[in-house]
C-alpha positions in Angstrom: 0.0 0.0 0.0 1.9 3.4 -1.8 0.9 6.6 0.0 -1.0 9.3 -2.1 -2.1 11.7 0.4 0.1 14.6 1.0 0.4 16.7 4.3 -2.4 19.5 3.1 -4.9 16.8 2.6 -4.5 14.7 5.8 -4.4 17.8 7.8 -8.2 18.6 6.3 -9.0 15.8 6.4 -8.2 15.7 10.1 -10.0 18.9 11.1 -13.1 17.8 9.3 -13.1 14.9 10.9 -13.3 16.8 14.2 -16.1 19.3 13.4 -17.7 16.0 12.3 -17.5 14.4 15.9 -18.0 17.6 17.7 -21.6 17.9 15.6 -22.4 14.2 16.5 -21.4 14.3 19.4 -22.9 17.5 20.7 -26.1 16.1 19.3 -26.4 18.8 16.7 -27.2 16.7 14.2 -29.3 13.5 14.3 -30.6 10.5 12.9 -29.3 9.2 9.6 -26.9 12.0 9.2 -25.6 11.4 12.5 -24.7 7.8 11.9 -23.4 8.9 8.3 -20.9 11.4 9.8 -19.7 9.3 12.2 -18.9 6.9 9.7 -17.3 9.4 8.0 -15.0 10.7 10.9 -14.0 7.1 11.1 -12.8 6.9 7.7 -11.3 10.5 7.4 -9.2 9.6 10.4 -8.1 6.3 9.5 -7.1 7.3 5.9 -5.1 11.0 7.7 -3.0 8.3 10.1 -2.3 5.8 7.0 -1.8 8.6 4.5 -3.7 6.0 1.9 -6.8 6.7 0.2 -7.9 3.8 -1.5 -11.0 6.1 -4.0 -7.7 7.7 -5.2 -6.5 5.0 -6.8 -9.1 4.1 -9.7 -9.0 7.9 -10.1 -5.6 8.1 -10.6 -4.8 11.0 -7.7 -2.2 11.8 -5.5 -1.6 14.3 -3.5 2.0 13.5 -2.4 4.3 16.2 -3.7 6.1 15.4 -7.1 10.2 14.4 -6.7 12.3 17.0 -9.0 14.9 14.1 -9.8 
């Protein structure tokens, strides 16, 4: 498993993530949007620790800064 997410992206990913939870868990939002963003807050911090994001590969993206050699 190649990275292909660079700093910029994990790092908003990560603060999403965290208004996410904050919103569930403050109770601001509920129902099926609750249980969607939660889902998502588990998947935006999972992929910011790994620094994979496996929808990135059929689409052929990276976000990893490009080596000048």
């Amino acid at each position: 498993m190649k990275k292909n997410m660079g700093a910029l992206d994990r790092t908003i990913r990560t603060i999403l993530a965290v208004i996410m939870a904050v919103l569930v868990f403050t109770k601001a939002v509920h129902g099926t949007l609750a249980y969607i963003l939660a889902i998502l807050t588990i998947i935006f911090i999972v992929t910011s620790l790994i620094g994979f994001c496996p929808l990135y590969v059929p689409l052929r993206i990276s976000t990893l800064p490009k080596n000048k050699s």
